[in-house]
N, C-alpha and C positions, 0 to 999 in steps of 0.2 A: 504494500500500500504506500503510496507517494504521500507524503508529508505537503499539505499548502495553508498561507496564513489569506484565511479569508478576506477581502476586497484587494490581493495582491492581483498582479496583472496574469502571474501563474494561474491563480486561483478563477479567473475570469477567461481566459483562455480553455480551463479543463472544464467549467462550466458548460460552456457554448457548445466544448463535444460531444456533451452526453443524449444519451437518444431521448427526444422532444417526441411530443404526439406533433406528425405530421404527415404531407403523402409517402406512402408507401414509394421504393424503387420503381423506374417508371416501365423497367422490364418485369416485375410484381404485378404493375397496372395492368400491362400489355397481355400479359396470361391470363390474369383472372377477367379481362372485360371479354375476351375470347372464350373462356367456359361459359360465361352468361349469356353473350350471344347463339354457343351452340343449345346450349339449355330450353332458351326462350324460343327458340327455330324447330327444335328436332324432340323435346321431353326425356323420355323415359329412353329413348336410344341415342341422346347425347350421355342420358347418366350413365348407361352400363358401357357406353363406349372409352369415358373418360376416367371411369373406376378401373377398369382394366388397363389405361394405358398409366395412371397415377397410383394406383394400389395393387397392380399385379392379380388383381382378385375377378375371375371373367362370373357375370352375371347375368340373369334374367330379368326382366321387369316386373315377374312373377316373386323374384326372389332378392326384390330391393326391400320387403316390406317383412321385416322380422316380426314372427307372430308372439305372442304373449306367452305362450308354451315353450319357444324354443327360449325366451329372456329367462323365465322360470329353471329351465334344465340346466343353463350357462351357468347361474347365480348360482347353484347348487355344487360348483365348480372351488366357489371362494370359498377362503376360511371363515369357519364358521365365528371366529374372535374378530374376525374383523366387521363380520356382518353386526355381530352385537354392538361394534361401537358403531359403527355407522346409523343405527334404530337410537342409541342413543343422542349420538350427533345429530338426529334430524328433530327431534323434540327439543332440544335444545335451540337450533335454529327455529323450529316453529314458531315455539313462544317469545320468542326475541320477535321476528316478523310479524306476530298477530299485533300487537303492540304499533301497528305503523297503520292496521287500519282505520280509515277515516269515514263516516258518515257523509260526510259534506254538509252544508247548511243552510238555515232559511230564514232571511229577514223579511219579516211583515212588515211595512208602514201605516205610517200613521192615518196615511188615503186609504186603505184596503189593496192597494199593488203589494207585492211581494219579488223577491230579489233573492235565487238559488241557488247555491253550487250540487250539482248533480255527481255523484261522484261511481263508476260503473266501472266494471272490468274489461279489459279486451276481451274480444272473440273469438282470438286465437294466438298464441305464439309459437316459436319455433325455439328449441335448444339446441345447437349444436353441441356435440361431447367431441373432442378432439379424440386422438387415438395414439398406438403407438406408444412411444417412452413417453408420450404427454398427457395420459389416459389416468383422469383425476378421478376416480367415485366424490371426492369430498364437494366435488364443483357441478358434480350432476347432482346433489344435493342443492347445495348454494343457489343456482338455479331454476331448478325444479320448484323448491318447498315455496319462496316468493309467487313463486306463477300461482300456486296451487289457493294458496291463501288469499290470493286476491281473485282466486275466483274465477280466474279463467276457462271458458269451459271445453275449449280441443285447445290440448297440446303436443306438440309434433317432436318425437325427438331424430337427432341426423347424428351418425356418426360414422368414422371410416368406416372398410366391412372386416379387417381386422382388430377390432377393438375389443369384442368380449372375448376372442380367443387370446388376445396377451393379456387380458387382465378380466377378469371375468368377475372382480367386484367392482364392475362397474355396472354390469347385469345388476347384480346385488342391488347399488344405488338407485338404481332406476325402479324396481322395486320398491325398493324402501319409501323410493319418495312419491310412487304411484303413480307413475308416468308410461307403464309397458306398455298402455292398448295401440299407439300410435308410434314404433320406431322402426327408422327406415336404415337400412348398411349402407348410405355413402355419405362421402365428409367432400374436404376441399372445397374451394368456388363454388364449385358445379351444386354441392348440397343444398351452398348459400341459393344461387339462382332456382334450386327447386323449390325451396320455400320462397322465395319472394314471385315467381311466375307461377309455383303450380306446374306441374302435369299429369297424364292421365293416372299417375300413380299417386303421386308425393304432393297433400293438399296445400296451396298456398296459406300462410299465415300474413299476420297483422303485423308481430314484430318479431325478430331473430335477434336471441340473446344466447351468450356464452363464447369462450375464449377460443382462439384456433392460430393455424401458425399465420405468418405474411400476406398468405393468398386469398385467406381466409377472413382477415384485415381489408385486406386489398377490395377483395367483392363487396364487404359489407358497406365497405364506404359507399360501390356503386351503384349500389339499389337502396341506398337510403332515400325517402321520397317515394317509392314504389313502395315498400315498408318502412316501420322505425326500426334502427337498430340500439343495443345499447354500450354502444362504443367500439374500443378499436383497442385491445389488449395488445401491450407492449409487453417489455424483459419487466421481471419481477427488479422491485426499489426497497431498500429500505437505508434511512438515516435515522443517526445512536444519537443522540444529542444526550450528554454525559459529562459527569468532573467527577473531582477524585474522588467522590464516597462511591463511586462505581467501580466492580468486580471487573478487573480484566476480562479475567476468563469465560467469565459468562459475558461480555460485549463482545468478544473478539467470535463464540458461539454460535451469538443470534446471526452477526455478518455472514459467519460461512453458510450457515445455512440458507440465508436468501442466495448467494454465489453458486450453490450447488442445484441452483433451477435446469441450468441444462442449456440453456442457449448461446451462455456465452458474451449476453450483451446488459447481465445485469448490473445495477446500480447500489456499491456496498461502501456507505460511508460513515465515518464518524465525525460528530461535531463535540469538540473540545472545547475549554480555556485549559487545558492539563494537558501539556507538553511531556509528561511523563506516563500518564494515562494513554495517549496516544502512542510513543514510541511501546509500550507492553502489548499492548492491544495488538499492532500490527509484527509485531514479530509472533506473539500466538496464533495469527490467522498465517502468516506464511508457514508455521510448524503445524498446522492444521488440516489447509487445505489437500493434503493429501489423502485424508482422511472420511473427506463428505461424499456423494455421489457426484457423477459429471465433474470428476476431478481436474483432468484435463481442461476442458471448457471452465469450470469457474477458475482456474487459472487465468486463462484467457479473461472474463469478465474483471478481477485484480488487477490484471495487469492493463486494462482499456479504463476502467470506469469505478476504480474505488481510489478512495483517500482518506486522510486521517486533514481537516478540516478544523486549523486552529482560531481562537478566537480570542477576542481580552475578556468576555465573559458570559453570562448564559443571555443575558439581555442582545448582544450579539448574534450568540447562538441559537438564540430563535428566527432571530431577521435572516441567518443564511441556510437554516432549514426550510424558513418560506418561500426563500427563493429556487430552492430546489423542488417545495410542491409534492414531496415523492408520495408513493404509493404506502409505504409503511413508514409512520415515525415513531421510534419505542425513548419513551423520555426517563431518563434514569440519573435523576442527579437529589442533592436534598431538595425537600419541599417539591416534589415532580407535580403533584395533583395543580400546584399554582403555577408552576413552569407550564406545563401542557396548556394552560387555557388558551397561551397565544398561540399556539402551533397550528398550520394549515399538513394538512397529511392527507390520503384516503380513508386510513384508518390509524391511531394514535393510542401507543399502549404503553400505561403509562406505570413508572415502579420497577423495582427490579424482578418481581415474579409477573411478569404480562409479559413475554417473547412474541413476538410474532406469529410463532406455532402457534398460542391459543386460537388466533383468530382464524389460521389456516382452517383448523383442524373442529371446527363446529363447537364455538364456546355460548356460538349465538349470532352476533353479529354477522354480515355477509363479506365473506372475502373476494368479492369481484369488484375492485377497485379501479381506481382513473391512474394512468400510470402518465410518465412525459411530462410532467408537471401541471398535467390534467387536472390536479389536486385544487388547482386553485378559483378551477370554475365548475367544479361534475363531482358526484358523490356515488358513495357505493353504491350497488343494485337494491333493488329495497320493493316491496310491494306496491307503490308506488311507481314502478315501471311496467304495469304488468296493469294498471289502471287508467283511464282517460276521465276528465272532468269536463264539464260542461256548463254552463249559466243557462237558465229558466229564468226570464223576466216576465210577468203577469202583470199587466198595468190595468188599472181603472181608469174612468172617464176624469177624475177628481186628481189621479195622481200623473197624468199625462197633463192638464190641464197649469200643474203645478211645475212642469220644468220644459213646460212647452216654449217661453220665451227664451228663454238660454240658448235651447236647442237651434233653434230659428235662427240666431245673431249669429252663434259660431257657425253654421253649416253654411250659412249666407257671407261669413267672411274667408272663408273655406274654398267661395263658386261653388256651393252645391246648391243653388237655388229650388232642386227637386226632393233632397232630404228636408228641407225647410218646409217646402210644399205638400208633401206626405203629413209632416204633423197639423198644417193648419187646417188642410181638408175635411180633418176631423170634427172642427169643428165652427164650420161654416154653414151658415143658414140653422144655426143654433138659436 
């Protein structure tokens, strides 16, 4: 981990490197605008043509559409310790998530008009489950349970068509969280285009949600507007903002394990005013990382995208974790509960027992975060993405009568002399 003093021009230079939410490579683009094009031309014989030529895996169109029996037999594959905690993990996230449903509301006036927020589920979503070494059960949870809670009532799931045979508690998950009547075996772009077009097989949805690699990013951007999506998953982040009453070894810990994601382009930093905390810190993650998963690659991520980020003090050290925005902030310093208030993060865990892992791993809250510094305008997935709101305005003659001149001045200073003329019509030859 490179050593930099925060507002240095070092420090502003390694900034500007690190991966921003923005367009995907424009040969990323090029691929995935070409899956969706063949998708929305050809259907169900773009998918099995492009499954076969990107997953190796030759199929039918009979046999895009995994039935609830063979999720069943798959699931029965995983261990049975892990299924426990995953039943576990999902109640946990549920009741976290019921907690975010909302009513909507209604104000009566004083005329007898009334003034509503309607508050209604979508009609449909889509989840994508990535696959492969990327094949999370705890995020087809994450996912799933949000949709389910708010009510949604078809949900579609897509994932590569080797996905339950490498990890087949993912089956499990999907289960778990009640989602088997509807899953289809293909992933990549082409998945994304079959849920945002529909074809004769794979029903189109409302919105596509869940994580996926570049191409996956890449489509989603470009059927956003044909659907909603709900963002555009980057490399996992996480920044330590810490002083000396913090454990080396447990900060140097939490780092490698966000480093050990596997791609290689993640973000592992620590914020100081402890020049000594830092130099311990990063010498235990260099005698570490040999040790986490995707060793290789989270080297590569160290060596691209981590630092030990010094500062004159924590009041500092908040202002350059917000400039960073990341996806995980874990606050570990005296008084952390009052430190944390200022902090922008996706998710912010604060104290020396809240690692990161809790939130991965279903403490409650949802781990599908804004990554790229997303942090600073989009919040995690939440039931609320999985909802649309709407206004119900009811007016009476008395309470139209009451804001009817307002209306008229502004629309008439506007040039809409016909918005003006709609309200006085009303009440002409009265």
């Amino acid at each position: 981990m490179r050593t930099l003093v925060v507002g240095s021009v070092a420090w502003r230079r390694w900034l500007a490197a690190l991966p921003r939410s923005g367009a995907p490579r424009p040969e990323v683009m090029h691929a995935a605008r070409a899956a969706l094009r063949a998708v929305r031309r050809e259907g169900d014989a773009a998918l099995v043509r492009l499954t076969a030529r990107h997953d190796g895996v030759r199929l039918t169109p009979r046999r895009l559409r995994v039935p609830p029996e063979e999720i069943e037999a798959l699931a029965r594959r995983a261990d049975p310790r892990v299924v426990a905690a995953l039943r576990t993990m999902a109640l946990r996230i549920e009741a976290f998530h019921r907690r975010q449903l909302s009513p909507g509301f209604r104000q009566r006036l004083a005329d007898g008009s009334t003034l509503e927020e309607v508050v209604r589920p979508l009609a449909s979503a889509g989840l994508y489950v990535p696959g492969g070494a990327g094949a999370y059960p705890s995020s087809v949870l994450m996912n799933a349970i949000p949709a389910r809670v708010a009510g949604v009532p078809r949900l579609v799931v897509v994932t590569p068509p080797r996905t339950f045979e490498t990890n087949p508690s993912v089956a499990a998950a999907i289960l778990v969280a009640g989602v088997e009547e509807v899953v289809f075996r293909v992933g990549g772009a082409q998945a994304v285009a079959a849920l945002a077009y529909g074809t004769r097989t794979v029903p189109a949805v409302d919105k596509i949600v869940g994580p996926g690699n570049a191409y996956v990013a890449a489509a989603k951007r470009l059927v956003r507007g044909q659907v909603e999506i709900d963002g555009e998953a980057g490399p996992s982040e996480v920044v330590i903002l810490a002083d000396d009453s913090a454990d080396p070894g447990w900060v140097a810990a939490d780092l490698l394990a966000q480093a050990e994601h596997g791609s290689g382009d993640e973000t592992v930093v620590l914020v100081t005013p402890s020049r000594d905390l830092g130099a311990e810190v990063a010498r235990l993650v260099a005698d570490g990382v040999g040790f986490v998963a995707n060793s290789a690659r989270a080297r590569r991520a160290l060596a691209r995208h981590s630092a030990v980020c010094l500062v004159a003090d924590l009041e500092a050290g908040v202002a350059a974790v917000n400039a960073l925005a990341p996806e995980h902030v874990e606050v570990m310093t005296r008084s952390a509960s009052r430190v944390a208030r200022g902090v922008v993060g996706g998710a912010v865990f604060v104290g020396p027992y809240a690692p990161v892992a809790v939130g991965d791993y279903g403490v409650g809250p949802n781990h599908v975060l804004p990554t790229g510094g997303g942090a600073r305008f989009a919040s995690a997935l939440s039931v609320r993405d999985f909802q649309r709101r709407q206004s119900v305005v009811t007016m009476t003659r008395a309470g139209l009568a009451r804001v009817a001149e307002g209306i008229c001045r502004v629309a008439t200073a506007e040039g809409f002399r016909g918005h003006a003329q709609s309200v006085l019509t009303r009440f002409e030859g009265a």
